[in-house]
N, C-alpha and C positions, 0 to 999 in steps of 0.2 A: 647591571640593571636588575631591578626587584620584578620577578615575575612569577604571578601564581598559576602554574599549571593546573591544580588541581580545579579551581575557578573555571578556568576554561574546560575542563572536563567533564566536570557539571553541565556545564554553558552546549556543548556539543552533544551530551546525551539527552539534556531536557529537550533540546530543539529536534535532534534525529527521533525521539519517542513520541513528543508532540505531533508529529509529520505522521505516525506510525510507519515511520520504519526499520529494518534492521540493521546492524551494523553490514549487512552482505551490501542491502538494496543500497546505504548510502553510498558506500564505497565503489560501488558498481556507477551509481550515478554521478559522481565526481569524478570517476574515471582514474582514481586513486589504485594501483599497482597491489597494495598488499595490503589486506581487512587487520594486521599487526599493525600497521600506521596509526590508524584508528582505534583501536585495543588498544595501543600504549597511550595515546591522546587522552581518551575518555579517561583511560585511567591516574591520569595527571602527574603519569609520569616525569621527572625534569628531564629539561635538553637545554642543552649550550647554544642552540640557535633554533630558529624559527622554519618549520619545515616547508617545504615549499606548496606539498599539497595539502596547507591550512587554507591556502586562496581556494583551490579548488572544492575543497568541504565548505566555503560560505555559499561559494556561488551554488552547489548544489542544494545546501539548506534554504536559499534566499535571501542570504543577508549582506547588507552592501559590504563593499571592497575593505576591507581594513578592520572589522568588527573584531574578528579575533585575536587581532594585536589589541585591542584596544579592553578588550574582555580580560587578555593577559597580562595585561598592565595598567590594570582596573581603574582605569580612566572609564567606563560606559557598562550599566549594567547587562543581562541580559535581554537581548533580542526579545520583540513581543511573540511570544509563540502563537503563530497562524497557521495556521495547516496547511499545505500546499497541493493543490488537487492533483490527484494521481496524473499519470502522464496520459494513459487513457481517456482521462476526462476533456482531456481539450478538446474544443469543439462541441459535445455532448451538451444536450439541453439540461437546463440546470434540477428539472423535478428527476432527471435521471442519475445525474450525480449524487442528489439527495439520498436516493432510494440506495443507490450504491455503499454509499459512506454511512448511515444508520442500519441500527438492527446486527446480525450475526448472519452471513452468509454459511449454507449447510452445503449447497449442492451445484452443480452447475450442469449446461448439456449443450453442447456447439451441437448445432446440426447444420449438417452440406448439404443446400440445397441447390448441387452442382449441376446444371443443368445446360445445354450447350450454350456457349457463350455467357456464363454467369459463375462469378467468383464469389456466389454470395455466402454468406454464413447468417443464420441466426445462435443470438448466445440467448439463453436464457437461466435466471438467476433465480434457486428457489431461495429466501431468508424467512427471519422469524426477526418479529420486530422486535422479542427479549432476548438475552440468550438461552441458548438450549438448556443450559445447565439448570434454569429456572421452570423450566416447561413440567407441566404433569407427566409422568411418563408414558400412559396410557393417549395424553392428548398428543403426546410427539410420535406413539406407533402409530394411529391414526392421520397426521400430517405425511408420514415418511412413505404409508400406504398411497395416500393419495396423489404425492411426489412420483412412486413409482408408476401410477394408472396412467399419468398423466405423460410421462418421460417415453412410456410405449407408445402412448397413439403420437406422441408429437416423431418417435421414431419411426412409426410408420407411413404418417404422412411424407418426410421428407424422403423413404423407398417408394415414395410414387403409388403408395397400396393404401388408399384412403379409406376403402374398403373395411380393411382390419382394425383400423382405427376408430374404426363406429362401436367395434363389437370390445374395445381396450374401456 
């Protein structure tokens, strides 16, 4: 049987890069044994048989049962590439996924606001809705300053000392 690996390697990297992910995250999320499976796949490597954790790399990309036989033996083009919302997102209201998924994320800051009988966390997310790489530099010291004014009082507040946080 006539099969193009390399097709399918295409077919596997456009959809794992569409998702944005990495060869780690996919394989992590297939639950695929060794990130070399996928390294030799993408790279359309041949094989004399059909590996078994190609099932598991569709169901992880989203694509129904049998797609990548079918990609390897170019019977069906590729898959529409859809994005798949992070795993995180499930559940999350949809202007928050947005804010998530646009822009370039710079910074982040969990705070424990652990408190008796409370497992709570706030994450809070600084971004820039270009990328950095585009920013005036003088506009992004200015941003990063006020990232940090802001990362102290939110740090103080959650020590219980709201006080210090008037004066950040």
């Amino acid at each position: 049987m006539n099969r193009d690996w390399k097709r399918l390697g295409r077919a596997l990297r456009s959809a794992r890069e569409s998702q944005g992910m990495t060869q780690r995250a996919l394989t992590a999320s297939a639950g695929v044994q060794s990130r070399q499976t996928l390294l030799s796949l993408e790279a359309g490597e041949e094989r004399t048989r059909i590996p078994p954790s190609l099932s598991k790399l569709e169901r992880a990309l989203g694509w129904a049962p049998g797609t990548a036989v079918r990609i390897l033996e170019g019977e069906e083009d590729y898959p529409p590439a859809e994005p798949k919302p992070a795993p995180y997102a499930e559940g999350m209201p949809l202007r928050v996924i947005q804010e998530l998924t646009e822009g370039q994320v710079l910074d982040t800051e969990v705070l424990d606001l652990t408190r008796p009988g409370s497992n709570s966390r706030i994450v809070v997310v600084y971004k820039r809705d270009s990328p950095a790489a585009d920013a005036d530099p003088e506009a992004m010291r200015r941003d990063i300053e006020e990232w940090t004014r802001v990362q102290r009082a939110m740090r103080q507040i959650a020590s219980g000392d709201p006080s210090e946080a008037d004066e950040a």
